[in-house]
C-alpha positions as CSV (number, residue, x, y, z in Angstrom):
1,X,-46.0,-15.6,-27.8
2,X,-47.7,-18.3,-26.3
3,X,-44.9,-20.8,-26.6
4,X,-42.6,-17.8,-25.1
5,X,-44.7,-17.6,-22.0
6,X,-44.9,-21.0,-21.1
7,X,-41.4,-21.7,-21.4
8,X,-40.3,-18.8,-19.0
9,X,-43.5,-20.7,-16.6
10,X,-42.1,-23.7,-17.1
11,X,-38.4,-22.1,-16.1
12,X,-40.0,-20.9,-12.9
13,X,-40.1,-24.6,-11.8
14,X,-36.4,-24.9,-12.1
15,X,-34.9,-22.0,-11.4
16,X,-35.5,-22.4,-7.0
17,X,-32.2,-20.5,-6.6
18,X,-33.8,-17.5,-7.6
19,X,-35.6,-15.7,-4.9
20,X,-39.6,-16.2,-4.5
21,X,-41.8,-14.9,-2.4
22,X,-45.5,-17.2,-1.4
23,X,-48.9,-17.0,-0.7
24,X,-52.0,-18.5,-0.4
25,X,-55.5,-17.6,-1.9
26,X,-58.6,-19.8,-1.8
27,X,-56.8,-22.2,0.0
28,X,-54.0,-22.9,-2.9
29,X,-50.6,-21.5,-2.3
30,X,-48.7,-19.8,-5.2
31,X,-44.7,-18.3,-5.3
32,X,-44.2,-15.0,-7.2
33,X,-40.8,-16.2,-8.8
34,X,-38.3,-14.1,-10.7
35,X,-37.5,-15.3,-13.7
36,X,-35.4,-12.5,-15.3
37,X,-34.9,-8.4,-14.6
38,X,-38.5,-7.6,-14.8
39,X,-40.1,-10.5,-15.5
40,X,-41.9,-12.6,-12.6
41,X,-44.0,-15.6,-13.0
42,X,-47.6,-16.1,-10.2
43,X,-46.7,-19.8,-10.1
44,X,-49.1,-22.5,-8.4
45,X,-47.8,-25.0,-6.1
46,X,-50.4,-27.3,-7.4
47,X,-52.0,-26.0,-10.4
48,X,-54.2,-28.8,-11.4
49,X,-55.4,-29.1,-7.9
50,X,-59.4,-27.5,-7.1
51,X,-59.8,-25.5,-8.5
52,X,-57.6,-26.0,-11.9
53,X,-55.1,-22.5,-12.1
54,X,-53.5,-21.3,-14.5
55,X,-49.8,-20.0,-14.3
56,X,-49.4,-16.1,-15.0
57,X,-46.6,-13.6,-15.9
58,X,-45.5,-10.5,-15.0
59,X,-43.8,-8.5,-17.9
60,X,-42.8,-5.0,-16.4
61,X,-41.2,-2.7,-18.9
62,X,-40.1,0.9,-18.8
63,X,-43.3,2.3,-18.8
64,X,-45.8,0.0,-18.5
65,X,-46.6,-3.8,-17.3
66,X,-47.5,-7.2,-19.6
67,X,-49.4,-9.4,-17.9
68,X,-49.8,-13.3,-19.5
69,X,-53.3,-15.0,-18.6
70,X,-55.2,-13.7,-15.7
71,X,-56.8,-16.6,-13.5
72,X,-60.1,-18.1,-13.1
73,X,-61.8,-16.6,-10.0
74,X,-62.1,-13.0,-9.3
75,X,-60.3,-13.3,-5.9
76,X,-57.1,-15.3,-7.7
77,X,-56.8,-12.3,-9.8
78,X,-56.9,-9.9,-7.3
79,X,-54.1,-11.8,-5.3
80,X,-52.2,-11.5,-8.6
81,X,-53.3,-7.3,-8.9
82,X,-52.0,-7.1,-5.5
83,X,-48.2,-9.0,-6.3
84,X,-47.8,-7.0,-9.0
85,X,-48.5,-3.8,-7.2
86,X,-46.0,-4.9,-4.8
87,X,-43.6,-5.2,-7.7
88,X,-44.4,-1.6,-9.5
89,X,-46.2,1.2,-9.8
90,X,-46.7,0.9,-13.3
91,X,-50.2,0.8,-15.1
92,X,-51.1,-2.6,-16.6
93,X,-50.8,-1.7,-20.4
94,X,-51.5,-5.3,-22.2
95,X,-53.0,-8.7,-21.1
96,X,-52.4,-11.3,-23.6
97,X,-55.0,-14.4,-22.8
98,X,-52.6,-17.3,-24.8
99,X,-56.6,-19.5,-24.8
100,X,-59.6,-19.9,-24.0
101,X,-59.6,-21.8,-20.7
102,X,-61.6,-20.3,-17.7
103,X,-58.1,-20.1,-15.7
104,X,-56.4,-17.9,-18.4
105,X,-59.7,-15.3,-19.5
106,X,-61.5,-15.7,-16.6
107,X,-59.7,-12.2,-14.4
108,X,-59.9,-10.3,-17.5
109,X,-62.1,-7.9,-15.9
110,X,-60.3,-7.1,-12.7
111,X,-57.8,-6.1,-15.0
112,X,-60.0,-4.0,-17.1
113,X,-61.8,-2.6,-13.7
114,X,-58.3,-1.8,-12.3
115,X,-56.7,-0.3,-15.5
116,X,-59.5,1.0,-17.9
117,X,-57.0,1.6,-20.6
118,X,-55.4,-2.0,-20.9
119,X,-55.4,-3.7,-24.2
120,X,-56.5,-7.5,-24.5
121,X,-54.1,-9.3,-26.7
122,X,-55.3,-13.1,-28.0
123,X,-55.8,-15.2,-31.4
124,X,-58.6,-14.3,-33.4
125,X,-60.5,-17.9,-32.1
126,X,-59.5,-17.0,-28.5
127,X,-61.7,-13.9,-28.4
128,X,-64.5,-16.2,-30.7
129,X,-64.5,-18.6,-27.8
């Protein structure tokens, strides 16, 4: 899964024909890019600029939403709650955290405050750590 979700991340950088829309929180600007029908990457203009953020995707299916890795700061993942409600409706069902890093764990919470049902998906060592 992990290698899955960074290579449609890592497509968002290429694929500018597609449409995107931008914003900025904590003084970083990020693009909500579509990568596919239902699938939108939360993509940082400068990711390893301060602080260091982490990429995120947006998997929304029939019924329910994936979300891939969920920021580092509590008002990053709000700004990504808020895209996503722009997108749908639809209750985030699963967060899959791909590691341990601050910027991929760190919004688990304003997930689980915002959807109390929402599974946490990760490798055994990723919940350890």
């Amino acid at each position: 899964m992990k290698a899955y979700a960074g290579m449609l991340l890592g497509m968002a950088l290429v694929c500018a024909h597609l449409p995107a829309r931008a914003g900025t929180v904590n003084g970083k600007t990020y693009q909500i890019v579509k990568l596919a029908e239902g699938v939108f990457g939360f993509v940082w203009e400068d990711p390893l600029g301060d602080p260091i953020e982490g990429n995120s995707l947006f998997v929304i299916n029939d019924d329910d939403v994936l979300v891939v890795d969920t920021g580092i700061l509590p008002t990053t993942t709000r700004a990504m709650v808020t895209e996503l409600e722009k997108l749908t409706d639809k209750p985030v069902r699963y967060v899959v955290n791909t590691h341990w890093h601050d910027d991929h764990v760190n919004g688990n919470q304003v997930y689980q405050d915002r959807w109390p049902g929402v599974e946490f998906i990760s490798h055994r060592h990723t919940r350890t750590d």
